[in-house]
MDAnalysis code that builds the backbone (N, CA, C; Angstrom):
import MDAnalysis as mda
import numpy as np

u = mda.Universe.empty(495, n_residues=165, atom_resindex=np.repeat(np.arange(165), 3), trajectory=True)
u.add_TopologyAttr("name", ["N", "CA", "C"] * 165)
u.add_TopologyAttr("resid", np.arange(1, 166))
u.add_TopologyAttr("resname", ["UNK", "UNK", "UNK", "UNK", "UNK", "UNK", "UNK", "UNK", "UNK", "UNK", "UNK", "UNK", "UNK", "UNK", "UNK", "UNK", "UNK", "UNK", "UNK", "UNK", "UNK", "UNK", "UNK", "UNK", "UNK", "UNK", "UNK", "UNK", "UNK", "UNK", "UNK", "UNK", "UNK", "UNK", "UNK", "UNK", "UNK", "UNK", "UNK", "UNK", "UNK", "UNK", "UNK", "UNK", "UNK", "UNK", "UNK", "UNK", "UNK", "UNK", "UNK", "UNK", "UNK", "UNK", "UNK", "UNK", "UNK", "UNK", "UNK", "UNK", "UNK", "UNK", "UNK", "UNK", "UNK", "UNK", "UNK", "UNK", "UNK", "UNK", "UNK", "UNK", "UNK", "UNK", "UNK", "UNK", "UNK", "UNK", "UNK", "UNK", "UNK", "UNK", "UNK", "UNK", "UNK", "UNK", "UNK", "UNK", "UNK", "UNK", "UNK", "UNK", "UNK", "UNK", "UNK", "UNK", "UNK", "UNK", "UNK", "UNK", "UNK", "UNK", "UNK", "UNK", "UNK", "UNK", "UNK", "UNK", "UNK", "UNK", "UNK", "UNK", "UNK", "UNK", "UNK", "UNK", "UNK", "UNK", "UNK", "UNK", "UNK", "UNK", "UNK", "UNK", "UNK", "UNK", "UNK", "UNK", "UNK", "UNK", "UNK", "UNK", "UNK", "UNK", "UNK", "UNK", "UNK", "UNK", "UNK", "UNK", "UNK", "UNK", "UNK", "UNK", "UNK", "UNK", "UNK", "UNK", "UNK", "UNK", "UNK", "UNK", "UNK", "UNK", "UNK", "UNK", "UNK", "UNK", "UNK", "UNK", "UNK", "UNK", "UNK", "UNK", "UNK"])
u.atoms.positions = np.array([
    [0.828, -1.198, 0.000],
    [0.000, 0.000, 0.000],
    [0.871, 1.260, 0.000],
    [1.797, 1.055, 1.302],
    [2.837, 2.492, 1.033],
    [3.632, 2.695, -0.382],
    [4.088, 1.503, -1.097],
    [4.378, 1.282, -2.664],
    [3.725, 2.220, -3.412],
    [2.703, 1.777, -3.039],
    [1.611, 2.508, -4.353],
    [1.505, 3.849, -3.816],
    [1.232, 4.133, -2.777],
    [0.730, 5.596, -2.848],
    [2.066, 6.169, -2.787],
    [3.412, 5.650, -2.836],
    [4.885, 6.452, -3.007],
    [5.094, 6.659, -4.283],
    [4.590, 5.772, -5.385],
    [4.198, 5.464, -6.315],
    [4.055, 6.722, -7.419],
    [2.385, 6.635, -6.484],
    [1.366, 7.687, -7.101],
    [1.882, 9.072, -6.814],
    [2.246, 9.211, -5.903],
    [2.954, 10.814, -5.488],
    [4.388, 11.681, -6.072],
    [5.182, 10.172, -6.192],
    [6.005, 10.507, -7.433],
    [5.536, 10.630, -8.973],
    [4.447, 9.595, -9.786],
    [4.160, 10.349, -10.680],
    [3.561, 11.908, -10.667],
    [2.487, 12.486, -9.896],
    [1.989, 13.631, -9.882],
    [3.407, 14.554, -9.741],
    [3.830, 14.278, -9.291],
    [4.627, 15.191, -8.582],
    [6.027, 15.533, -10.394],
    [6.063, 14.498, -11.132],
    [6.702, 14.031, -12.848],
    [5.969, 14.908, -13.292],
    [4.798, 14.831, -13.260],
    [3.543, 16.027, -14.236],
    [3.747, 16.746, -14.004],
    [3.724, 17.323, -12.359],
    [3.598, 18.868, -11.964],
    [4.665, 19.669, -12.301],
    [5.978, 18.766, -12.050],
    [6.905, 19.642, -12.692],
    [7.629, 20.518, -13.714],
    [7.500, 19.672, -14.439],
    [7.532, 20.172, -15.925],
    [6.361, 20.998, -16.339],
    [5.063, 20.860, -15.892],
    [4.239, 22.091, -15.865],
    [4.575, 23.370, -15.530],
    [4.866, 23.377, -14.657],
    [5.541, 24.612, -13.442],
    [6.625, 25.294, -14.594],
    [7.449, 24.161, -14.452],
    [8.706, 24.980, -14.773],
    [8.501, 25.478, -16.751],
    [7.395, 25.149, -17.690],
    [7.168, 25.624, -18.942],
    [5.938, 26.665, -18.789],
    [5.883, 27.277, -17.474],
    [5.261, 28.642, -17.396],
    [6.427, 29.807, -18.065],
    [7.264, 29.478, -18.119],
    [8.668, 30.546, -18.112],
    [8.565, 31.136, -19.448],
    [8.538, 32.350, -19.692],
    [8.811, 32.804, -20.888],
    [10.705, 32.781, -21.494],
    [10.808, 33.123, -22.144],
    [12.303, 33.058, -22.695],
    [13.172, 34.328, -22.027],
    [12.355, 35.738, -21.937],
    [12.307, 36.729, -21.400],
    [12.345, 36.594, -19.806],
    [11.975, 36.016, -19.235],
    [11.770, 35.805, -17.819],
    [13.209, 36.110, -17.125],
    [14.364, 35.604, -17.321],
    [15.438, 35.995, -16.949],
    [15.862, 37.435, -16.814],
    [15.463, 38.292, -17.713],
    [15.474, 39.174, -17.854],
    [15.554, 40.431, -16.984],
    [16.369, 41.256, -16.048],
    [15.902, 42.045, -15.104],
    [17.275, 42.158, -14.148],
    [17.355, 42.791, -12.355],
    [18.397, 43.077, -11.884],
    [18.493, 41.645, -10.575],
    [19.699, 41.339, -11.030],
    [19.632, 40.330, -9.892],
    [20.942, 40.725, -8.678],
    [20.870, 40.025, -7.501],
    [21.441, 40.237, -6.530],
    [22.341, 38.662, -6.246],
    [24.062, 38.954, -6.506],
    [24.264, 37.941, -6.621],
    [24.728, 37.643, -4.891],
    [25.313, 36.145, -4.783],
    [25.596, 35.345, -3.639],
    [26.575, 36.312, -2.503],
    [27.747, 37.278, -3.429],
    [28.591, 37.991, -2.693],
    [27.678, 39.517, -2.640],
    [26.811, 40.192, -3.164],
    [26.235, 40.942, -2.872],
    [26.162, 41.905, -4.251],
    [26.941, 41.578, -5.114],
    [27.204, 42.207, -6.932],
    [25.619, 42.524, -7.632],
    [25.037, 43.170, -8.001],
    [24.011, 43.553, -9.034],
    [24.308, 43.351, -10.198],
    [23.852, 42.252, -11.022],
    [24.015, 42.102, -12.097],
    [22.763, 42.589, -13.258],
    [22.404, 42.879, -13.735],
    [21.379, 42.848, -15.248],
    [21.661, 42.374, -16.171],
    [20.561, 40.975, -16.212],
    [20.769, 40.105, -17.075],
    [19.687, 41.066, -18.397],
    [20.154, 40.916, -19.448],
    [19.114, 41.445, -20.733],
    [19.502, 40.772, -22.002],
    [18.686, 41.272, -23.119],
    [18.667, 40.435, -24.117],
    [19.446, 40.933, -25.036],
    [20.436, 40.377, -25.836],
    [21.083, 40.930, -26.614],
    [21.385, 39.851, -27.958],
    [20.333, 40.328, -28.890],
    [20.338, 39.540, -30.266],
    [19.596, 38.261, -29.804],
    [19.841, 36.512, -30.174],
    [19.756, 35.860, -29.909],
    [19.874, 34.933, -28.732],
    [20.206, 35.902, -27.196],
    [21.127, 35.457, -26.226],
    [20.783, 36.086, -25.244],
    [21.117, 36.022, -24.090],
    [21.020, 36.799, -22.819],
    [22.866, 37.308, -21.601],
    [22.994, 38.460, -21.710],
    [24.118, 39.025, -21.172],
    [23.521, 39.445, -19.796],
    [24.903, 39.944, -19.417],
    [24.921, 40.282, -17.934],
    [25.942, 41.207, -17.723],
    [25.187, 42.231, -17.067],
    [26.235, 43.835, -16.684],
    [26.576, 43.835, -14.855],
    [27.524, 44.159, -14.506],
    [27.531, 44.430, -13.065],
    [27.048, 46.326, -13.442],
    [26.230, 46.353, -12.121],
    [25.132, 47.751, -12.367],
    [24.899, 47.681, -11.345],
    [26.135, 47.678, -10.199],
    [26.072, 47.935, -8.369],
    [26.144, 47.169, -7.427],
    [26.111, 47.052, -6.417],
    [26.146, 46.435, -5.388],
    [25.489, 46.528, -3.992],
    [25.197, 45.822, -2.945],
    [24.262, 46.136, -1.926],
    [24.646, 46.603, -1.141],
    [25.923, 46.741, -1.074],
    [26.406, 48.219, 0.111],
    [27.184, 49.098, -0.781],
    [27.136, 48.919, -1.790],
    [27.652, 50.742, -2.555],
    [29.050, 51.062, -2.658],
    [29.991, 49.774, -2.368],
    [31.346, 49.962, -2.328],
    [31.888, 49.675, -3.584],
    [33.008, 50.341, -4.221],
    [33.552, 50.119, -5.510],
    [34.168, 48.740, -5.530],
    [34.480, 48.003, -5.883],
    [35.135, 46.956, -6.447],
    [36.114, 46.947, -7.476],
    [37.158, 46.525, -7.408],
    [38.230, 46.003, -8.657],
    [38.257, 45.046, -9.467],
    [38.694, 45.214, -10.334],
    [39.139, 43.495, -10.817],
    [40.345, 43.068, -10.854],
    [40.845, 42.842, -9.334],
    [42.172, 42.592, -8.875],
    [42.480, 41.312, -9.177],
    [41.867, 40.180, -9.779],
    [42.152, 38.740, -10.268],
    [42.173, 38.820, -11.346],
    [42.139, 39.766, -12.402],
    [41.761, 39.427, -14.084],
    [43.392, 39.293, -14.757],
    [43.497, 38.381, -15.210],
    [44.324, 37.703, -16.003],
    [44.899, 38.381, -16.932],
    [44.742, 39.940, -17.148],
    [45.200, 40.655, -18.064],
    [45.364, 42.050, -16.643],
    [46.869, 41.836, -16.530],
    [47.450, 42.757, -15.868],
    [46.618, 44.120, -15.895],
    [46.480, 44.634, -17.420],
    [45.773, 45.698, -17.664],
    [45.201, 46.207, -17.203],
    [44.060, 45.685, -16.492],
    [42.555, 45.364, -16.596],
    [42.755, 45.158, -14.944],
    [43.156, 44.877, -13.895],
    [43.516, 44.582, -12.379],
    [43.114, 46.013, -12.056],
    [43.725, 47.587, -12.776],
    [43.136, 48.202, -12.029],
    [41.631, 49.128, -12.143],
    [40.975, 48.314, -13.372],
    [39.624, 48.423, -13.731],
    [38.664, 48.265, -12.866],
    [37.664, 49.470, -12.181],
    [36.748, 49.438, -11.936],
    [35.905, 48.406, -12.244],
    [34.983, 47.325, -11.690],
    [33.825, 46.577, -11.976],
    [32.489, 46.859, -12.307],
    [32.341, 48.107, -11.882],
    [30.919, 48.540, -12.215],
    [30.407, 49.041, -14.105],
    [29.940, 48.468, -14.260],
    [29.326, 48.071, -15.781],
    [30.407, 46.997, -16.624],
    [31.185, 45.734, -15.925],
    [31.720, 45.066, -16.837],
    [30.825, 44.066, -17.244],
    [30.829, 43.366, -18.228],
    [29.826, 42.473, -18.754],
    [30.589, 41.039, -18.519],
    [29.567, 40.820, -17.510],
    [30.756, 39.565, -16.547],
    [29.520, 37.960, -17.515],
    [28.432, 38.160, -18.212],
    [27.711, 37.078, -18.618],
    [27.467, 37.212, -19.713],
    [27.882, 36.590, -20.905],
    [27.812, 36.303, -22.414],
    [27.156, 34.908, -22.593],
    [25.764, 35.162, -23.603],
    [25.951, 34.210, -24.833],
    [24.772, 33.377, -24.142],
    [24.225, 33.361, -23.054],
    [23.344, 32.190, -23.033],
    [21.894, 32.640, -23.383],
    [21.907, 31.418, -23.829],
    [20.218, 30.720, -24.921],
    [19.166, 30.391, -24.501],
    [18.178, 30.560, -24.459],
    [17.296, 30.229, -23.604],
    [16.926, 28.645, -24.690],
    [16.849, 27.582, -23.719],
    [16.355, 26.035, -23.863],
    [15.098, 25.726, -23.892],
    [14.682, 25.766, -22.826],
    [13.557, 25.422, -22.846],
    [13.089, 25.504, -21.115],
    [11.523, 25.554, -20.963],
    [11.227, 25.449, -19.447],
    [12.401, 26.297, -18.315],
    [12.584, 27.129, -18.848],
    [13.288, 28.502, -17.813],
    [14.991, 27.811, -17.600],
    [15.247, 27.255, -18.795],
    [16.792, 26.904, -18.641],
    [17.321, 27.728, -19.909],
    [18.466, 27.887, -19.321],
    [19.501, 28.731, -20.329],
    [20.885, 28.002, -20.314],
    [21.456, 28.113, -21.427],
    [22.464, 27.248, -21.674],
    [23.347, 27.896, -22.676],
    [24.874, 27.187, -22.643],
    [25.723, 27.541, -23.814],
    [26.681, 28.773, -23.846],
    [26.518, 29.423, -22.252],
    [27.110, 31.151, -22.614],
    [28.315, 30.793, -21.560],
    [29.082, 31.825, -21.018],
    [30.538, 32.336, -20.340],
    [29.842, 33.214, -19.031],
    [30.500, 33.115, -18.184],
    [30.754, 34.111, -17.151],
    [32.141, 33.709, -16.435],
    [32.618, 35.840, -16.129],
    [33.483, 35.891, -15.803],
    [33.449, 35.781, -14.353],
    [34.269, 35.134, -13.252],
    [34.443, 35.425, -11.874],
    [35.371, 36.158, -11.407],
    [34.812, 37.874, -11.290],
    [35.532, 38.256, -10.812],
    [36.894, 38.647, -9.544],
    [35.863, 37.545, -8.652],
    [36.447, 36.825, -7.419],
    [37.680, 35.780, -7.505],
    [37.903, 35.609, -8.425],
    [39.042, 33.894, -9.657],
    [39.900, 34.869, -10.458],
    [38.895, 35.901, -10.950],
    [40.062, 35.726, -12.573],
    [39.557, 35.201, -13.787],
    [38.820, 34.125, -13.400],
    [38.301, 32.732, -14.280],
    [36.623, 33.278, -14.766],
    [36.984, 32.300, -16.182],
    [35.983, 32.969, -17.114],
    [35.267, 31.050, -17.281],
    [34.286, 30.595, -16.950],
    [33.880, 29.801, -17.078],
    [32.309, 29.267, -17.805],
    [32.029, 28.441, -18.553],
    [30.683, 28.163, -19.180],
    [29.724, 28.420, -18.360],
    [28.831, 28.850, -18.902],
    [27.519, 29.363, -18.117],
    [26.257, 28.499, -18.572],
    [25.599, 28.313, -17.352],
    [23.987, 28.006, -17.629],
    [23.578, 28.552, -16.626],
    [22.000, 28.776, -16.810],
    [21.207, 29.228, -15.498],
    [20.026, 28.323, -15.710],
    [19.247, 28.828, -14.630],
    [17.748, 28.038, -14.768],
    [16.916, 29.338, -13.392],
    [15.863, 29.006, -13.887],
    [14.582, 30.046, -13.087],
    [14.433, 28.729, -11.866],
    [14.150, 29.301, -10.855],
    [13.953, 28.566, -9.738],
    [12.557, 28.976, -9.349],
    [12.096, 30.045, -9.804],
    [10.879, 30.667, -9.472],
    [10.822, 32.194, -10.219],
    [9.627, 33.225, -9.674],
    [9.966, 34.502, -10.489],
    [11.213, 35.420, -10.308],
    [11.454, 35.105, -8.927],
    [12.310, 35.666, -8.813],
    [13.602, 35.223, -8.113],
    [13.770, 34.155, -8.521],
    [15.030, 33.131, -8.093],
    [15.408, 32.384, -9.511],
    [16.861, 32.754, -9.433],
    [17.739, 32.238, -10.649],
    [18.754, 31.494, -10.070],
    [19.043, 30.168, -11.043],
    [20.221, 29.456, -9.883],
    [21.356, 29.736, -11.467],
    [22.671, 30.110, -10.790],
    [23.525, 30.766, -12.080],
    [24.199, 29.473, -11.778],
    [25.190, 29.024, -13.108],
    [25.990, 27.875, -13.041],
    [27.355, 28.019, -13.734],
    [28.190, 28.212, -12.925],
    [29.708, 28.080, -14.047],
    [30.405, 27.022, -13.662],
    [30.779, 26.644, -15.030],
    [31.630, 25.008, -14.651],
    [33.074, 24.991, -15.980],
    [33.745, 23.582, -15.849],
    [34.454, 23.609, -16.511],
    [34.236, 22.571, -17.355],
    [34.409, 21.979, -18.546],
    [33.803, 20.929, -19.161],
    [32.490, 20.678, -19.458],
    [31.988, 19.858, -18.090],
    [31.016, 19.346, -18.033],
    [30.168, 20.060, -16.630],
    [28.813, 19.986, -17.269],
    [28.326, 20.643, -15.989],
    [28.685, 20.673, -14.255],
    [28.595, 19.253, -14.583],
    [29.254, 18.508, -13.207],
    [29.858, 18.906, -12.200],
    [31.043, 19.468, -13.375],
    [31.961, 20.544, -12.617],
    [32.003, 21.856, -12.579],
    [31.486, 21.841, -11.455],
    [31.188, 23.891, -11.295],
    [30.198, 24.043, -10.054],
    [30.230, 25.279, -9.809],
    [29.476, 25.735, -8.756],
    [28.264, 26.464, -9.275],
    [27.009, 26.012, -8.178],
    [25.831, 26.888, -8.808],
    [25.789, 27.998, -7.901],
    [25.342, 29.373, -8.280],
    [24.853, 30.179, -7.256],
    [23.680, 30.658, -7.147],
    [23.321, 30.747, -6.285],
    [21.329, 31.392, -6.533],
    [21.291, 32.766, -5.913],
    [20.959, 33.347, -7.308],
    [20.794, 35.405, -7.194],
    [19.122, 35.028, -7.187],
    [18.704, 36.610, -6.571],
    [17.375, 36.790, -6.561],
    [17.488, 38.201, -6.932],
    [16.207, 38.177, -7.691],
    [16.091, 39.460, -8.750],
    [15.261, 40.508, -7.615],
    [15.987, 41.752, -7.715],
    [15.646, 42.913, -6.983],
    [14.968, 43.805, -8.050],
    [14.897, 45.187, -7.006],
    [14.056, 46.057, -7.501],
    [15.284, 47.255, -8.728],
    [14.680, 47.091, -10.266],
    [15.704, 48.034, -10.608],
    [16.286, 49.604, -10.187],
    [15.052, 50.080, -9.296],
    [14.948, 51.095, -8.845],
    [15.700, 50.988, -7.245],
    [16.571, 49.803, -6.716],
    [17.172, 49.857, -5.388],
    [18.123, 50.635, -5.450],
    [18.496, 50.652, -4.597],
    [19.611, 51.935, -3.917],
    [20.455, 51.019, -4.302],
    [21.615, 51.863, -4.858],
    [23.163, 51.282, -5.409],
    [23.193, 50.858, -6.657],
    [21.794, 50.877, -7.460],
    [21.796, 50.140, -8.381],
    [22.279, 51.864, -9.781],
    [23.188, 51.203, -10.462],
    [23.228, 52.694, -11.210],
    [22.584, 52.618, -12.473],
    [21.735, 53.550, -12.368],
    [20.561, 53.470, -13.437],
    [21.301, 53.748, -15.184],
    [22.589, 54.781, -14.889],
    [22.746, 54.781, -16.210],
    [23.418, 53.838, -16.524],
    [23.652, 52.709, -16.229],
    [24.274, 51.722, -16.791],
    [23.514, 50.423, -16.898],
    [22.028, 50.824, -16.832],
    [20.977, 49.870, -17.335],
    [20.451, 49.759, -18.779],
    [20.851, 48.324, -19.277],
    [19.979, 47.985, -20.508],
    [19.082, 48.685, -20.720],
    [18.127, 48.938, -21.558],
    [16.635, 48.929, -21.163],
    [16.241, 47.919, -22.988],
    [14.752, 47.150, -22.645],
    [14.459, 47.110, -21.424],
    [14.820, 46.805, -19.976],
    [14.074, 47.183, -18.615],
    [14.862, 46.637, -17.831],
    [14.932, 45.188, -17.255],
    [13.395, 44.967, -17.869],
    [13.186, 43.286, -17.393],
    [12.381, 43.298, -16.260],
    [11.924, 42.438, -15.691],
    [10.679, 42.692, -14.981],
    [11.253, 43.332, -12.993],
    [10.049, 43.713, -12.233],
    [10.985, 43.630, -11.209],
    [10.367, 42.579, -10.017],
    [10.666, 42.378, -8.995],
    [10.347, 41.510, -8.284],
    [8.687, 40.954, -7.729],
    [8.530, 40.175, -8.208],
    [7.109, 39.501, -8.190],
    [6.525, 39.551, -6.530],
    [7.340, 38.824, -5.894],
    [7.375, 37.878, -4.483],
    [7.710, 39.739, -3.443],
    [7.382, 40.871, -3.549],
    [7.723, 41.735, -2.753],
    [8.712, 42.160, -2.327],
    [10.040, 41.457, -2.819],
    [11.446, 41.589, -1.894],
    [12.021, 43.290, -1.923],
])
């Protein structure tokens, strides 16, 4: 009896998902997110693809890019570098196929994301194979927050936070 109804709860649960998650428009990514170390990114659409700008941070402090691999460039400001190239939207709120840079590394690694909800994105950089890499989960803020610098927004801006944050 517990078989079956473990059963039955795992299929519903096969349906529901893939329901859920092909609510997502292709656009949905779209907007200002708040990453794991505290970075503002804006993800937007560019041609066939979706990029990513740093456009502030949650306490308002400048940042470097004291790890970047091109001496040059170490004493470059971070605010408006385009740290996310190239990803595609798949299917059911996954994106695939693009680069992001870590400015925290140095390291420029393959990118995927996926929608976790409206306003939860889980970002993914790896090396090879997915496998290998770390995911991080940003949540999309208000484009209008404090720190966020407006002239260095895409537009459009992409939606803003559903869930109240």
């Amino acid at each position: 009896m517990r078989l079956t109804l473990l059963s039955a709860a795992l299929s519903l649960a096969m349906v529901a998902l893939p329901a859920a998650a092909g609510n997502y428009q292709s656009d949905a990514i779209a907007g200002v997110w708040q990453t794991k170390t505290g970075g503002y990114v804006q993800v937007y659409k560019d041609g066939n693809s979706y990029d990513g700008r740093i456009v502030g941070s949650a306490d308002g402090k400048p940042r470097y890019d004291k790890k970047n691999p091109d001496p040059k460039k170490r004493g470059r400001r971070l605010l408006g570098v385009v740290i996310l190239h190239g990803l595609k939207y798949q299917n059911n709120g996954e994106y695939d196929g693009g680069h992001i840079y870590d400015p925290n590394s140095g390291k420029t690694y393959k990118a995927k994301a996926t929608m976790k909800g409206p306003d939860t994105l889980d970002a993914r950089g790896y090396i090879g194979i997915s496998l290998l890499g770390k995911t991080q989960t940003w949540h999309r803020i208000d484009p209008k927050a404090e720190h966020v610098h407006q002239d260095l927004l895409h537009h459009p801006v992409g939606a803003a936070p559903q869930s109240g944050n």
